[in-house]
C-alpha positions in Angstrom: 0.0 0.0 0.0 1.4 3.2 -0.9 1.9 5.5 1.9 0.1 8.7 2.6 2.6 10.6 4.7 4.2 12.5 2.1 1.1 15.0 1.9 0.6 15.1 5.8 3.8 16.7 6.2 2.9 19.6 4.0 -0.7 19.7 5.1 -2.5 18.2 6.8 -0.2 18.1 10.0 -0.2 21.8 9.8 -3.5 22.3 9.0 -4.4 20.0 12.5 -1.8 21.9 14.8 -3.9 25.4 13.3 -7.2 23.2 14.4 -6.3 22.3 18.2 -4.1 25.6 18.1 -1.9 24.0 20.5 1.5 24.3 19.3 3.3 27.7 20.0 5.1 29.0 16.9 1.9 28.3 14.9 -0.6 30.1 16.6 0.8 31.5 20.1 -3.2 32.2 21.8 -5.4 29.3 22.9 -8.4 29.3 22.3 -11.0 30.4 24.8 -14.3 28.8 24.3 -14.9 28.1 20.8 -12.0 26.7 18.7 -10.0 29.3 17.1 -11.0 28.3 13.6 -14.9 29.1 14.8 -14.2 32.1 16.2 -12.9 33.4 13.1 -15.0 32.6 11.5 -17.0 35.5 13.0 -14.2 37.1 14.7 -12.1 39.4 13.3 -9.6 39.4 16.4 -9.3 35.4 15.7 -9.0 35.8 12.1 -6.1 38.0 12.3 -4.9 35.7 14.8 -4.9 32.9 12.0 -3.0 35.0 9.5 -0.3 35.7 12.2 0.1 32.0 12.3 1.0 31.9 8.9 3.4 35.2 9.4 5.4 32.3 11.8 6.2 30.1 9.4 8.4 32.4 8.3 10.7 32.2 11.0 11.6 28.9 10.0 15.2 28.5 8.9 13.8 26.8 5.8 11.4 29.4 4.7 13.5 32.8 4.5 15.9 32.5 7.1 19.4 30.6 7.7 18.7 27.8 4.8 17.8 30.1 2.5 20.9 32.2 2.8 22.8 28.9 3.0 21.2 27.9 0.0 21.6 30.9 -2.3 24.9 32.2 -1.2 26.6 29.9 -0.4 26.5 28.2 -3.8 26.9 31.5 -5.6 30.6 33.4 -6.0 29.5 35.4 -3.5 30.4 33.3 -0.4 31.8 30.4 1.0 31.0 28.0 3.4 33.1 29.4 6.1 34.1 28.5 9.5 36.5 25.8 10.1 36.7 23.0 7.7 35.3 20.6 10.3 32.3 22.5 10.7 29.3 21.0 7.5 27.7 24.3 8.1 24.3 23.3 7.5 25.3 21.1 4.2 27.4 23.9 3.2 30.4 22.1 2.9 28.4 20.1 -0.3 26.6 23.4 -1.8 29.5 25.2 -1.8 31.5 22.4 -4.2 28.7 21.1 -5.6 29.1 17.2 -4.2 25.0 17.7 -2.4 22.7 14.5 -3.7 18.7 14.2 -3.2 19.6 12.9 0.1 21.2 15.6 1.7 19.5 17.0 4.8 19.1 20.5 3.8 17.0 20.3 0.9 14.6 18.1 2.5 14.2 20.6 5.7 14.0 23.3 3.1 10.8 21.6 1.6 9.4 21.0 4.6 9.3 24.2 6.1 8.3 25.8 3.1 5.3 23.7 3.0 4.5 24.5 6.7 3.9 28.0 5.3 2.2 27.1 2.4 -0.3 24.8 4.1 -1.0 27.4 7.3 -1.5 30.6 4.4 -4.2 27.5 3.3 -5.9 27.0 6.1 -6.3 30.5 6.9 -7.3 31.2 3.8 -9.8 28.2 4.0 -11.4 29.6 7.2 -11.6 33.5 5.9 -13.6 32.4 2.7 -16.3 31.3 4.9 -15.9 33.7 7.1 -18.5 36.9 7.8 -16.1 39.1 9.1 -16.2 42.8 7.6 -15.6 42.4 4.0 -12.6 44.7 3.7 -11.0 43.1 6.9 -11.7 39.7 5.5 -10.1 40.5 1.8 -7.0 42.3 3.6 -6.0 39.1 5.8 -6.3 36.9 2.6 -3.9 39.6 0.7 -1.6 39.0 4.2 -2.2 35.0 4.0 -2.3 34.8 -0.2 1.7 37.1 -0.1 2.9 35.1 2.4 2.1 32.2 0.0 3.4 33.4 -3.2 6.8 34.5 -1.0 7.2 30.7 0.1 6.2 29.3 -3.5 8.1 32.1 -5.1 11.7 30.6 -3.1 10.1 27.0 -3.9 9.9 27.5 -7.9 13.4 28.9 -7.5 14.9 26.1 -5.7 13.7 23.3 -7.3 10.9 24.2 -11.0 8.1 22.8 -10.8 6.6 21.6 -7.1 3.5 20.1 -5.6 0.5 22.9 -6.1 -1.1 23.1 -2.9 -3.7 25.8 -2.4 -6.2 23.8 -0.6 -6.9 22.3 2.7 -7.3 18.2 1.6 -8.7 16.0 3.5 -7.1 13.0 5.1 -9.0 10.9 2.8 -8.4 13.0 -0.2 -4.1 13.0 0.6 -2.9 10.3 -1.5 -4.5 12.0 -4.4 -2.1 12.4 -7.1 -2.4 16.0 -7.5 -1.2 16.3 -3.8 1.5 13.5 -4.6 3.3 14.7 -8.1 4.6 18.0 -9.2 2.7 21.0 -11.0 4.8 22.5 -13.6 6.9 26.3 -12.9 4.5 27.5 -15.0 1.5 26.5 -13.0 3.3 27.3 -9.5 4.0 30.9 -11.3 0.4 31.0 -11.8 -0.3 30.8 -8.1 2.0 33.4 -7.0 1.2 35.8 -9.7 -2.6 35.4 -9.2 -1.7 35.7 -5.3 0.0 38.7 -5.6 -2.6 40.4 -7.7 -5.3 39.6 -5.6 -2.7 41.5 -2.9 -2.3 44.8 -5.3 -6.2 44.8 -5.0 -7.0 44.2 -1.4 -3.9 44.9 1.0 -3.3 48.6 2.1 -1.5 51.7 1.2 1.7 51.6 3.3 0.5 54.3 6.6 -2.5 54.3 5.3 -5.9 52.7 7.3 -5.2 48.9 7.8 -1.4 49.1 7.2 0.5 47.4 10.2 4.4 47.7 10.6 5.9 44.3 9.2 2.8 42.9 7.2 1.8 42.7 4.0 1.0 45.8 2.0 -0.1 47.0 -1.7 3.6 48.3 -2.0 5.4 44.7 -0.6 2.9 43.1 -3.0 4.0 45.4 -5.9 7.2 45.1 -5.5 7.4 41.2 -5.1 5.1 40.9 -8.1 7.6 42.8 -10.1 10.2 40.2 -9.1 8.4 37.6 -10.0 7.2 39.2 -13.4 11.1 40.0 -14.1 11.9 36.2 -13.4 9.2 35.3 -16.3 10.6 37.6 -18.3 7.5 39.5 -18.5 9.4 43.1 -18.7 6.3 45.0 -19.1 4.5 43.5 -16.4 7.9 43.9 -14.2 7.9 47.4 -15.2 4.7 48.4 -14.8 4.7 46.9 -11.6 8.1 48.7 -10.2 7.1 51.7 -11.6 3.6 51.7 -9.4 5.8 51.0 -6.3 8.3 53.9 -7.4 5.6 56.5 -8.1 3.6 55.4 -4.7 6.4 57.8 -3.2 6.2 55.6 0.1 9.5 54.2 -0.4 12.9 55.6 -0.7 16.7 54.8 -0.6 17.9 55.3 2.9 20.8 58.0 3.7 23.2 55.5 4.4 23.3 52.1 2.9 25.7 50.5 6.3 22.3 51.6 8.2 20.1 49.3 6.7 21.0 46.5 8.2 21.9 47.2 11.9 19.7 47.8 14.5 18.9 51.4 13.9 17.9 50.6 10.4 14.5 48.7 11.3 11.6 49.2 9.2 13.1 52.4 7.8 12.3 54.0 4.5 14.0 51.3 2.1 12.3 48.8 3.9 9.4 47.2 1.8 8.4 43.9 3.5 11.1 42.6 6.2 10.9 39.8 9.2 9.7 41.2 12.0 12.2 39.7 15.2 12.4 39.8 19.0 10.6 43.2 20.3 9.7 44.4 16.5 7.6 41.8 16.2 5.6 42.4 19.2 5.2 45.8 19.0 4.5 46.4 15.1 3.7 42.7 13.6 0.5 41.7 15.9 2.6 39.5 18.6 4.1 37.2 15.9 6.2 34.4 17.3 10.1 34.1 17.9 11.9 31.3 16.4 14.9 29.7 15.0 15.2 32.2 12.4 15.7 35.0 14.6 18.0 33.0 17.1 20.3 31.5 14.6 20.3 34.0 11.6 22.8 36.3 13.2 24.4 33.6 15.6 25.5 31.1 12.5 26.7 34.0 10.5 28.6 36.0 12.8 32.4 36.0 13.5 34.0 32.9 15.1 37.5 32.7 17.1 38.5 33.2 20.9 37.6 36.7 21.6 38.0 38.3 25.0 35.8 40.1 27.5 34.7 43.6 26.0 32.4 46.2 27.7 30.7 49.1 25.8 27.7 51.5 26.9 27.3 50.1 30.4 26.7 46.1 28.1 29.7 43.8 28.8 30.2 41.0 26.3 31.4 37.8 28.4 34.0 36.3 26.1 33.8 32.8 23.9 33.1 33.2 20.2 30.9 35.5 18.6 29.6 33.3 16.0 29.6 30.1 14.2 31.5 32.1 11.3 29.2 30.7 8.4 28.3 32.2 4.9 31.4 33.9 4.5 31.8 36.8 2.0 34.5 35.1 -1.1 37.8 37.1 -2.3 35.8 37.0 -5.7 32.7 38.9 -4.2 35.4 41.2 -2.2 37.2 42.2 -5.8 33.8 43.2 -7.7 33.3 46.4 -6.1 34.2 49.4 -7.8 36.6 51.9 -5.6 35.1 54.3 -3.6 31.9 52.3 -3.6 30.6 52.0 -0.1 28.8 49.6 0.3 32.2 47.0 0.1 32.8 48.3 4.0 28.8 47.8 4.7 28.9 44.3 3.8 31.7 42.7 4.2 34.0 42.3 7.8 37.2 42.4 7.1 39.8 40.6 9.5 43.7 40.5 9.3 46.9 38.8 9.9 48.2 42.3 11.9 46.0 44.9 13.4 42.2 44.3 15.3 39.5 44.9 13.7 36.5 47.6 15.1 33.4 47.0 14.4 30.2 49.6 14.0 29.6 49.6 17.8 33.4 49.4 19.3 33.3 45.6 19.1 37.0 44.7 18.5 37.5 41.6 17.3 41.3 40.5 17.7 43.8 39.3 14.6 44.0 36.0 13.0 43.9 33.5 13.8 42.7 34.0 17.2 39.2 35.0 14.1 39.0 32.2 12.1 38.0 33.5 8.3 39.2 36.4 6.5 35.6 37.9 6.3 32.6 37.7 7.5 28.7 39.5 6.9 28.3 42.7 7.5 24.3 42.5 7.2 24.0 39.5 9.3 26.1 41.1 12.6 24.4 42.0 15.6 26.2 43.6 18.1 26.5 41.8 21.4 25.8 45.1 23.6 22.9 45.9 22.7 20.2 45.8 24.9 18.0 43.9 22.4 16.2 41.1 24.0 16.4 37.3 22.4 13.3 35.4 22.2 14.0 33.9 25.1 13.2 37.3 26.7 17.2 37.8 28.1 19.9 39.6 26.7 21.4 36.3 25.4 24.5 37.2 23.2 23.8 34.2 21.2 20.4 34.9 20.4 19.5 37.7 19.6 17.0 38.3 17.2 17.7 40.6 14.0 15.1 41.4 11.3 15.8 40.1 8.1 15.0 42.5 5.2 13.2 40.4 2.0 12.7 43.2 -0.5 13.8 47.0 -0.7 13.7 49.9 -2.8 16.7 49.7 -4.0 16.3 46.3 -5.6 12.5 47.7 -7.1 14.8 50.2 -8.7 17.3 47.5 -9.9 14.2 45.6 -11.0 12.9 48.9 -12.9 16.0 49.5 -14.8 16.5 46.0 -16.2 13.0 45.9 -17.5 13.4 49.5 -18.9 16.0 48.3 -21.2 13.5 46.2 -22.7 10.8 48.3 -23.3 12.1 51.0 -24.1 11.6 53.4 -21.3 14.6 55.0 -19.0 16.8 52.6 -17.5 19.9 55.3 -16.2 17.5 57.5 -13.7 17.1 54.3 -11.8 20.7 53.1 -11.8 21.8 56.0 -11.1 20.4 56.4 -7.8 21.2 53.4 -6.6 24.9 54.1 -7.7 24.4 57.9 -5.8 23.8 56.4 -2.7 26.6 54.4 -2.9 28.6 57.4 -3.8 29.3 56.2 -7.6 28.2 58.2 -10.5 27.4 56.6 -14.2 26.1 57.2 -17.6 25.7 53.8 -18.8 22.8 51.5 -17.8 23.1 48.3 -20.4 21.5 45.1 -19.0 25.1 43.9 -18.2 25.7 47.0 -16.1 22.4 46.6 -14.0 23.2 42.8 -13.5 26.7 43.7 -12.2 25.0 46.2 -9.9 22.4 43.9 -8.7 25.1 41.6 -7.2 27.2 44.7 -5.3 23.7 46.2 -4.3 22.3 43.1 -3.0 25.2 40.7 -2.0 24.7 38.1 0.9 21.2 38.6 0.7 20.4 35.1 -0.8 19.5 36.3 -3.9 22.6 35.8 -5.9 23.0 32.1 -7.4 19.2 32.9 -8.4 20.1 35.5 -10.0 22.8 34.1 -12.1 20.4 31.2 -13.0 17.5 33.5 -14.1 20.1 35.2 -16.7 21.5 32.5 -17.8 25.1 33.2 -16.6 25.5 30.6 -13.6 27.9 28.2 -15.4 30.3 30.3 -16.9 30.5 32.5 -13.9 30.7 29.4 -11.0 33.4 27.7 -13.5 35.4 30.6 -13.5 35.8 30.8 -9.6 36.3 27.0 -10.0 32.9 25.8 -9.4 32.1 22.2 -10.8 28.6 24.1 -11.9 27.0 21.8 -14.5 24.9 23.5 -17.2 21.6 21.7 -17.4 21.8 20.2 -13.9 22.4 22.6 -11.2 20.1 25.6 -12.3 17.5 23.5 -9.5 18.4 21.6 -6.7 17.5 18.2 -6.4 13.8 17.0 -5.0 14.6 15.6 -1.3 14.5 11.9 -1.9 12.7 11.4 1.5 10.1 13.1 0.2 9.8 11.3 -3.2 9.8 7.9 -1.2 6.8 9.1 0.9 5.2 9.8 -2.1 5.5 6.3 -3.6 7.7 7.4 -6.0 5.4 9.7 -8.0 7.1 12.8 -7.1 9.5 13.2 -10.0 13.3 13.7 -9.8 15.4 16.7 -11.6 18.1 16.0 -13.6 19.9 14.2 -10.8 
């Protein structure tokens, strides 16, 4: 008999923890009374409360957190590995030379979690169609629930084509169904996010505008993801159109100074158009949303590793040990591709050496090598240990504190808007060029090649950039020439976790592995 399990992992066991709302991380607030999925379903208060449980999947390291960046960057000529050679990293020591299989571990949590999210966005979604809450409150949570959805299906299309299309609740009966058990086409997953995303341009609010919360879902995050997406189908108008609207909305900008964006003080600023909400963010401005592994072990994994001594700034003392598990580690090759003068080199990338400490932002001095293991480490994954930020755990744990991870900003919309300019015909250097202005670089050229070169200074260690190099069709020549074993025709997707093809009796399809 051919088992059933397969499905149950991406459904049905999610949709059963949203149904006994028992399981923090999911839902954090029991229900009182009536189950949760009742109340909604005249409740606005519990319906929101539904959506936030699918806002939690996404601190999941699978989803958009440590996995991802693993996943992306780490394969990419943008970073290595890192730490010490002992250390797998998470299967990094495979992505980075190419030697991963469809058994290794990672791709298979990377499914998992993804589907987590996918199946939650369901269920809420399941409950809110029935639902006779205010109309407009009603359509807004499914423009939350419906993003969140075409966000994990947007990284799952990337990773590995075509996936299982789940965008109902199945039953348990209805689970060993083949069209819960064998893979939809890219072109039908794109047709999921793009009509999700659409429905969210419609129905989600105006950035500060009435219905508009700090760290969810709005018409501009929406927008701008669509855009993305569009660019990735190479549907220029449509990715023009669509960066354009976000541009014009004037609710977005380039912040001051690029370093800024990703420390402490840059949360939720001006560039920010949809970003992770962490720690006491996502309490105060994200309705409550869970804390979990992503904000614990996104900074933690990435940051600096050696034998570091005690170090007191601001009244905070830092108690010795290592700082970090020193993963994801900048390369020399990504360290060589910025132009001189170019700022954002120094806001991304931590550089250590042989013969003289190195300060950090905040005074953090972290001593020569090899006392630090690597030569560099991430800039826009550090968070400084004397801060006064709390960890999930509610302490000022050094090792877990919590830092927001940015998905999508301005900057990249105008990246996004220049590329598809040069194929439709419209202005391509008045975008480029502020991106380049902020980074205190001028220009007067914006070919394709020249916005592709910028995409991967502007947006480097974000885990965008072995996508990236796929979508244009460069990844082979580029990975071979850092001496990558990249094989055209084979590693543009990674492979389909073998664990979950055997749970699926063997109908879930392999990729060219």
């Amino acid at each position: 008999m051919k088992k059933i399990f397969y499905i149950t992992t991406l459904a049905l066991f999610a949709s059963a923890i949203f149904i006994a709302s028992c399981k923090k991380g999911y839902l954090d607030v029991p229900p009182q009374g009536k189950t949760t999925e009742e109340q909604a379903l005249i409740d606005p208060d519990a319906a929101d409360k539904l959506v936030v449980g699918a806002y939690n999947n996404l601190y999941l390291p699978g989803t958009v957190g440590l996995k991802l960046v693993v996943l992306a960057d780490v394969t990419s000529d943008d970073s290595d590995k890192g730490s010490v050679i002992s250390d797998p990293g998470f299967d990094g020591i495979f992505l980075d030379n190419f030697t991963y299989t469809p058994t290794t571990g990672i791709f298979n949590d990377i499914w998992v979690d993804n589907y987590k999210g996918i199946a939650s966005a369901n269920k809420a979604l399941s409950v809110l169609e029935k639902s006779t809450i205010d109309v407009g409150i009603r359509d807004r949570l499914s423009g939350e629930a419906r993003f969140i959805r075409a966000l994990l299906y947007f990284n799952m299309v990337r990773t590995f084509g075509g996936v299982v299309k789940l965008t109902t609740v199945p039953t348990f009966a209805e689970a060993n169904n083949d069209e819960f058990q064998t893979r939809a086409s890219k072109e039908e997953i794109y047709k999921v996010i793009t009509d999700d995303l659409l429905f969210g341009v419609e129905h989600l609010p105006i950035k500060g505008e009435g219905g508009a919360i700090v760290g969810r879902a709005t018409k501009g995050a929406a927008q701008a993801l669509l855009s993305k997406v569009y660019m990735y189908q190479g549907n220029w108008q449509g990715a023009y159109d669509m960066s354009q609207a976000v541009i014009t909305s004037q609710k977005y900008g380039l912040a001051p100074v690029y370093a800024d964006i990703f420390r402490e003080k840059g949360v939720n600023n001006i560039e920010s158009i949809f970003e992770i909400q962490t720690g006491p963010y996502a309490n105060q401005t994200a309705g409550g949303l869970a804390c979990d592994a992503v904000s614990k072990n996104y900074s933690n994994f990435q940051g600096p590793r050696g034998t570091f001594p005690v170090q007191s700034i601001g009244g905070q003392t830092y108690n010795g040990g290592d700082l970090g598990f020193g993963l994801n580690t900048p390369s020399a090759d990504l360290a060589a591709a910025y132009e001189e003068n170019d700022v954002r080199r120094a806001g991304t990338i931590i550089f250590t050496s042989d013969v003289t400490t190195t300060t950090l932002w905040d005074g953090f001095v972290l001593p020569t090598r090899p006392n630090v293991v690597n030569e560099r480490y991430n800039y826009k994954a550090y968070h400084s240990p004397f801060l006064e930020t709390k960890s999930c755990l509610g302490i000022n744990d050094k090792d877990n504190k919590p830092k927001n991870i940015r998905i999508i900003r301005f900057a990249e919309v105008l990246l996004i808007n220049a590329e598809a300019a040069t194929h439709v015909g419209q202005d391509a250097l008045t975008p480029l060029r502020k991106v380049r202005a902020r980074a205190n670089l001028t220009t007067t050229s914006a070919t394709v090649s020249d916005i592709w070169k910028e995409r991967r200074v502007e947006l480097a260690m974000e885990a965008d950039r072995f996508f990236d190099l796929v979508r244009t069709g460069r990844a082979a020549s580029v990975m071979n020439a850092v001496g990558k074993p990249f094989i055209a025709g084979k590693h543009e997707v990674f492979p389909i976790p073998q664990k979950q093809r055997d749970l699926s009796g063997g109908r879930l399809t392999q990729n060219n592995y």
